[in-house]
C-alpha positions as CSV (number, residue, x, y, z in Angstrom):
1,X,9.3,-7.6,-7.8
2,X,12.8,-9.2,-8.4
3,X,13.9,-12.2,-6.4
4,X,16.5,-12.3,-4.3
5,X,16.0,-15.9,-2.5
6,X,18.1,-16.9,-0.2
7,X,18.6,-21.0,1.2
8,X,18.6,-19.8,4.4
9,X,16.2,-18.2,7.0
10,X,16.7,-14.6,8.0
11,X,14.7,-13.8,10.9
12,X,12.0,-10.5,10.6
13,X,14.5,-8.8,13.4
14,X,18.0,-9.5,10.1
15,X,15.5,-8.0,8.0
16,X,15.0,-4.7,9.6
17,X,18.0,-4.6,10.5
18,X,19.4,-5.0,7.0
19,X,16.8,-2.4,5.9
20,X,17.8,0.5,7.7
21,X,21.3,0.2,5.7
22,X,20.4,-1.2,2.6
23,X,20.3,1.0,-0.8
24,X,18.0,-1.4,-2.1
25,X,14.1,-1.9,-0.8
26,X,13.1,-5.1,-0.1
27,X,10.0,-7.2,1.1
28,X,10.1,-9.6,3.6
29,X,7.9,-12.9,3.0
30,X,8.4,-16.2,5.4
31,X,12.3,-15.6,6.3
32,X,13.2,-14.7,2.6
33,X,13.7,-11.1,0.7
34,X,12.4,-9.9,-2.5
35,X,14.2,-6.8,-3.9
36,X,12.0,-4.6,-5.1
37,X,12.1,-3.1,-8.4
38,X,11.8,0.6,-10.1
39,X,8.5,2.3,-10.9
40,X,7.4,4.0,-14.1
41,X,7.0,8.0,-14.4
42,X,3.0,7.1,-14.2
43,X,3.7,4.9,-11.3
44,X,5.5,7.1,-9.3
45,X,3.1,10.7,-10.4
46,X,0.1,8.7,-9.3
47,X,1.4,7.6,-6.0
48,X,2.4,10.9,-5.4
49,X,-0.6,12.7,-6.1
50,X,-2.5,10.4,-4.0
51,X,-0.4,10.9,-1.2
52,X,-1.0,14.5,-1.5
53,X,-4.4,14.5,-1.6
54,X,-4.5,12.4,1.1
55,X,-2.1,14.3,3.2
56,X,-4.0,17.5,3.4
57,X,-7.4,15.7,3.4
58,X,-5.9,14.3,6.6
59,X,-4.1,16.6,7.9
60,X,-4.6,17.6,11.8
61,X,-6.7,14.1,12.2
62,X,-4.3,12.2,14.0
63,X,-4.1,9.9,11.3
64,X,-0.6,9.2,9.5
65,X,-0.2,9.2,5.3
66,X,3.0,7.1,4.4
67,X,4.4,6.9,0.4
68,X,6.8,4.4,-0.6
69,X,9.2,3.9,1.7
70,X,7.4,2.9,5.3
71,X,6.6,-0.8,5.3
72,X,3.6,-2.4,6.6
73,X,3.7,-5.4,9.1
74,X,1.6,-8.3,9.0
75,X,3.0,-10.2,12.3
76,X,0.3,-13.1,11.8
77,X,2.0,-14.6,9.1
78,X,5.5,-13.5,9.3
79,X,5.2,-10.6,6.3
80,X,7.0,-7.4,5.5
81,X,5.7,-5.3,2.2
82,X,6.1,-1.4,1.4
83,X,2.9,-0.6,-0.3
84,X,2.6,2.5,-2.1
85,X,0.4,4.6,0.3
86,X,-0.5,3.4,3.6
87,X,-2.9,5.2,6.4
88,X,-3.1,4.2,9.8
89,X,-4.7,6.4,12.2
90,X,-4.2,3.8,15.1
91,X,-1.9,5.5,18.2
92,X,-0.6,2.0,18.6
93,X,1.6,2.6,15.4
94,X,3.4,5.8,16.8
95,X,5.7,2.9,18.4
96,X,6.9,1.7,15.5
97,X,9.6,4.0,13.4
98,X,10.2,1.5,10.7
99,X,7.1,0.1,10.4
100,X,3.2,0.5,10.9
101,X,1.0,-2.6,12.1
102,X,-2.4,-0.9,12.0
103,X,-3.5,0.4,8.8
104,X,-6.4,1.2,7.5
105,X,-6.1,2.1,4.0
106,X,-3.3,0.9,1.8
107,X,-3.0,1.4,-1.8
108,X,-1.0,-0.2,-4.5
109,X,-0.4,1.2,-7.8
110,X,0.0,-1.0,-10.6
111,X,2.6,-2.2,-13.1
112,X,3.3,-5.4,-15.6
113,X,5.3,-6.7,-13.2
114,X,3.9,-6.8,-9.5
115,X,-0.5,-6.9,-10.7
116,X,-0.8,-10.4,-10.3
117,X,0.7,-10.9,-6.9
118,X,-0.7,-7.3,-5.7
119,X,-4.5,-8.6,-6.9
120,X,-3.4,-12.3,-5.5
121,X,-0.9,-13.1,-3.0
122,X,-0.2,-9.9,-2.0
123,X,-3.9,-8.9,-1.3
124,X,-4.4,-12.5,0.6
125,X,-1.7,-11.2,3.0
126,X,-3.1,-7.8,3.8
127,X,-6.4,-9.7,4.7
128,X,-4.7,-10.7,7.7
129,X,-4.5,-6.9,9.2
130,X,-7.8,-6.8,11.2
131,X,-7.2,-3.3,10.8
132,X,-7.6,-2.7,7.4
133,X,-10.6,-1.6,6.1
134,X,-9.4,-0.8,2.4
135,X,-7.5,-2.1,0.1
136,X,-7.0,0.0,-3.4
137,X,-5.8,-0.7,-7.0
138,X,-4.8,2.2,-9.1
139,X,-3.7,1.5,-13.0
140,X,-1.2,3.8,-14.0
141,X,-2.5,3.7,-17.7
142,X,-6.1,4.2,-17.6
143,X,-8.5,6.0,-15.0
144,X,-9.2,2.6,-13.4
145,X,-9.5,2.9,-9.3
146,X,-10.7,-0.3,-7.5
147,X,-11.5,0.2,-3.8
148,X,-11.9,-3.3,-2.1
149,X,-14.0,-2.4,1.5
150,X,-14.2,-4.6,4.0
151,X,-18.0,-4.9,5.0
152,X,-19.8,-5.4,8.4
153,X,-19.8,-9.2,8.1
154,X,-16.0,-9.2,7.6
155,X,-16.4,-9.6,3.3
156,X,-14.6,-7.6,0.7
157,X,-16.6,-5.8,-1.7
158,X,-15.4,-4.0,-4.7
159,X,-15.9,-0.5,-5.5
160,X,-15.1,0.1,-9.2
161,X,-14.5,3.9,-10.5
162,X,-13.5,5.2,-13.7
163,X,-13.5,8.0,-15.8
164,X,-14.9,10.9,-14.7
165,X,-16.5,9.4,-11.3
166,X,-15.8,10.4,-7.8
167,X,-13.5,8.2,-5.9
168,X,-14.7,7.5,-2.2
169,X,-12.2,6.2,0.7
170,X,-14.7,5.3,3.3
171,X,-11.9,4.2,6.0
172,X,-10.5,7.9,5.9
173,X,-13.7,10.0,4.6
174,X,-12.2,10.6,1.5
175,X,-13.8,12.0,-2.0
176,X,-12.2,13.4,-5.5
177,X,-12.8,13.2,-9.2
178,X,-10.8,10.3,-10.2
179,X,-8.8,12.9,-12.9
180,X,-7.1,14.8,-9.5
181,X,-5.4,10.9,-9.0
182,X,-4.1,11.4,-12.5
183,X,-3.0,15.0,-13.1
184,X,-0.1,14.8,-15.0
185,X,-0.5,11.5,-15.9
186,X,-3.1,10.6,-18.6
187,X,-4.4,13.7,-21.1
């Protein structure tokens, strides 16, 4: 994530605004923007396959699979982000055209540059959608998928896979090998 801080406070209604026109993405954190930076061939061929397999594992549920460009709101604490691949399956969120409130999965691909403040900060905000059920790490470079599940008491567990494993999305039902996130990524 680049930093595009500004001294003053734009309010989360500026922001959208100044999304809908803007050629670069940004996320919105406390009144400031972040510009966001470019992704990595890996990056963006994982995403995309995981949105796929999602898609038509989902498809005719009701439930919504978003790539990229469709931010997530956390209205608790003031906090815009576009993660990577969202799910919501809440009818609430058909209100919203520029943003979804209500996940229940949402998955962030890796790089140098964002790991830290996706496994720290970024996670810390998510936590605040009661929502959510999962929250999943994907390294571009290795077959390494962590699942973090919210359990019954309100806890997140992790659920580590890796080579040659079958990945399971319990919010959305979800099972593959871990290679079908990585086609055309790793050989």
């Amino acid at each position: 994530m680049v930093i595009s801080q500004s001294e003053y406070y734009i309010s989360p209604e500026e922001y959208l605004e100044g999304e809908k026109v803007s050629e670069i993405k940004h996320e919105y954190i406390d009144g400031q923007v972040y510009a966001m930076a470019g992704a990595s061939d890996a990056h963006v061929t994982v995403v995309g396959n995981v949105f796929i397999l999602l898609r038509n594992h989902l498809r005719g549920s009701g439930c919504r699979v978003y790539m990229a460009d469709m931010k997530a709101q956390i209205d608790l604490i003031n906090r815009y982000f576009y993660p990577d691949v969202m799910v919501t399956c809440d009818t609430r969120d058909r209100e919203y055209e520029y943003f979804k409130s209500y996940p229940c999965l949402i998955i962030e691909v890796l790089s140098d540059s964002t790991e830290s403040f996706d496994r720290g900060k970024k996670f810390a905000s998510y936590r605040h959608l009661e929502s959510l059920q999962e929250y999943v790490l994907i390294s571009p470079d290795q077959m390494s998928v962590e699942c973090f599940r919210r359990n019954e008491q309100g806890h997140w567990v992790l659920y580590p896979y890796e080579q040659e494993q079958e990945v399971h999305l319990a919010s959305v039902d979800f099972r593959c090998a871990i290679a079908e996130i990585y086609e055309d990524v790793l050989s």
